[in-house]
C-alpha positions as CSV (number, residue, x, y, z in Angstrom):
1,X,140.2,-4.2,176.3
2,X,141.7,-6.2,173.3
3,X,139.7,-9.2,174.5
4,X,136.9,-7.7,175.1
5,X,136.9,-6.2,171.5
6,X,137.8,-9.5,170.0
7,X,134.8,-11.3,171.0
8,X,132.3,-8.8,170.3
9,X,133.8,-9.2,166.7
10,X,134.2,-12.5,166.5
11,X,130.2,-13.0,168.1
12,X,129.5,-10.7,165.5
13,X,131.1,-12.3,162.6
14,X,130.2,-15.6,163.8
15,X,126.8,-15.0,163.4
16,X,127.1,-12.9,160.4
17,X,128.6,-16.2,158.9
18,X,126.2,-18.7,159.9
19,X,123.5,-16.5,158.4
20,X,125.8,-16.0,155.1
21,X,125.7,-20.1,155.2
22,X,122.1,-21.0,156.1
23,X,120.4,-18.0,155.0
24,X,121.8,-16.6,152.0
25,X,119.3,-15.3,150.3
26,X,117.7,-13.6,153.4
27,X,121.4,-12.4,154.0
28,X,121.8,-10.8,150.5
29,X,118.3,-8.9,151.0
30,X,118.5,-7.7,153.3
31,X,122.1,-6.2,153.4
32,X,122.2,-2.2,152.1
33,X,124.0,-2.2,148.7
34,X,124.2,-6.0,148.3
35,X,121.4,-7.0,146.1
36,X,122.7,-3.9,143.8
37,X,126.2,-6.3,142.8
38,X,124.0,-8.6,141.0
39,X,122.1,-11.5,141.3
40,X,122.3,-13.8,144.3
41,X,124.6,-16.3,144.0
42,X,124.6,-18.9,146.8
43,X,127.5,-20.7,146.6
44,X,129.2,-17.5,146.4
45,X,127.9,-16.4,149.8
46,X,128.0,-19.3,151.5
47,X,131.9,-19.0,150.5
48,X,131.7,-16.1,151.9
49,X,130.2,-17.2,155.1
50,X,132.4,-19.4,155.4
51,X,135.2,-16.7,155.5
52,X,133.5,-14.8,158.0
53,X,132.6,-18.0,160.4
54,X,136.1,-18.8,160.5
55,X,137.2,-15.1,161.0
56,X,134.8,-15.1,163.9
57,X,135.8,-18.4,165.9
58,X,139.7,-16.7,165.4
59,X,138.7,-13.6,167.3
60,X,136.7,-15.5,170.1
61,X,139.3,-17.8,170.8
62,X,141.5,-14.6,171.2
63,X,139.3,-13.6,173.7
64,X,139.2,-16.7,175.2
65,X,142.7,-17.5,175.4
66,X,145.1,-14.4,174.2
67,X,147.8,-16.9,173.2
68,X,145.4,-17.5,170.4
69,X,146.5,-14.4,168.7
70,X,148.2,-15.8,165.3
71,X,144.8,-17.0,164.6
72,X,143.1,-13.9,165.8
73,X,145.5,-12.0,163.5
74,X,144.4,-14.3,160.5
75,X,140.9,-13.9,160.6
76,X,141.6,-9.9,161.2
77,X,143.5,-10.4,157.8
78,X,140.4,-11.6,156.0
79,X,138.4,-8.5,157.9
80,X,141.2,-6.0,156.8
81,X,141.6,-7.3,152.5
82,X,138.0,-7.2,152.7
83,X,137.7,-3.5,154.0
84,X,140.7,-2.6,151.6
85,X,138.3,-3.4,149.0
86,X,136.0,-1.7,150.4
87,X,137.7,1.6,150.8
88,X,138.8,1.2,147.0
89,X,135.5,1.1,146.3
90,X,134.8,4.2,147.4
91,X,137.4,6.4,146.2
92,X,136.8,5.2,143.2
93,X,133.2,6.6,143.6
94,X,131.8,3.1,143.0
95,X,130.3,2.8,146.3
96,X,126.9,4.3,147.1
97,X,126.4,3.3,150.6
98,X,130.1,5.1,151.9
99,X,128.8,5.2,155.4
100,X,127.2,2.1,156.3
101,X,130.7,0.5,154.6
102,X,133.1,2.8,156.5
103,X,131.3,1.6,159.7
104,X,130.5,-1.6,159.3
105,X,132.9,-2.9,157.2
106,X,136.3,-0.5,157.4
107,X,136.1,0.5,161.3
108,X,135.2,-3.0,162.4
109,X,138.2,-4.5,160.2
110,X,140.5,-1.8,162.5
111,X,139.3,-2.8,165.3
112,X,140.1,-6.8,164.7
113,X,143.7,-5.9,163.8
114,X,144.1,-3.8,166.9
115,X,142.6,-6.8,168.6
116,X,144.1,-9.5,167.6
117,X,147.6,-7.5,167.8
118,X,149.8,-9.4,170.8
119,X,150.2,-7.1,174.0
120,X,153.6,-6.7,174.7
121,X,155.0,-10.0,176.3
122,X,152.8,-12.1,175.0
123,X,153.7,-15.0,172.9
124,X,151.8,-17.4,171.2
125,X,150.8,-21.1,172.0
C-alpha cells in the first residue's frame, strides 16, 4: 500500500511541478488562495516547481523500487515543512482557505511520510 500511495503522490506532484515550471502564471490563477499572497512572481514559482518536481520523481522511484526510500523520505520532507507552514498559517488565523489547505496540502504531506517510511526489513540501496 505504501507504494501504491507513493506514486499517486509523486504523479501528482510531478505534474503539479511541471506546471509550477512551464505554466506559472496559469498555476498561480488558478490555485484557491494563491493569487491573494501577492503578485505573481515567476522565478519564485518555478523555484517552487522545482521543489515539487523533485519531491515527485523521490516518491515514484519509491514506488518503483522501495529501496529508494531515503529519497522518498527527502522529498516527503519538503511536502511535510511545507504543510507545517501551512498548519501555522492557520492557527494563526491567517489562512482563509483552511480546508482546501488541510487536504491538499497537510493530509497529502502525511501521507508521503507514511509512504516513504521503510517497512520493517527494508534497507536502502
Amino acid at each position: 500500500m505504501q507504494r501504491w500511495i507513493a506514486g499517486i503522490l509523486g504523479a501528482f506532484n510531478v505534474a503539479n511541478g511541471l506546471v509550477m515550471l512551464f505554466a506559472g502564471s496559469t498555476w498561480w490563477a488558478s490555485v484557491p488562495g494563491v493569487p491573494e499572497t501577492g503578485p505573481f512572481n515567476p522565478h519564485f514559482v518555478q523555484d517552487v516547481g522545482a521543489a515539487f518536481l523533485a519531491a515527485g520523481l523521490a516518491l515514484v522511484a519509491r514506488a518503483w523500487r522501495p529501496v529508494y526510500w531515503p529519497a522518498a523520505f527527502a522529498g516527503a520532507a519538503f511536502l511535510a515543512a511545507h504543510a507545517a507552514i501551512h498548519l501555522v498559517m492557520i492557527a494563526g488565523g491567517h489562512d482563509h482557505h483552511a480546508a482546501a489547505d488541510l487536504a491538499t496540502v497537510v493530509l497529502p504531506a502525511v501521507l508521503a511520510v507514511y509512504s516513504a517510511w521503510p517497512a520493517k526489513g527494508e534497507h536502502h540501496a
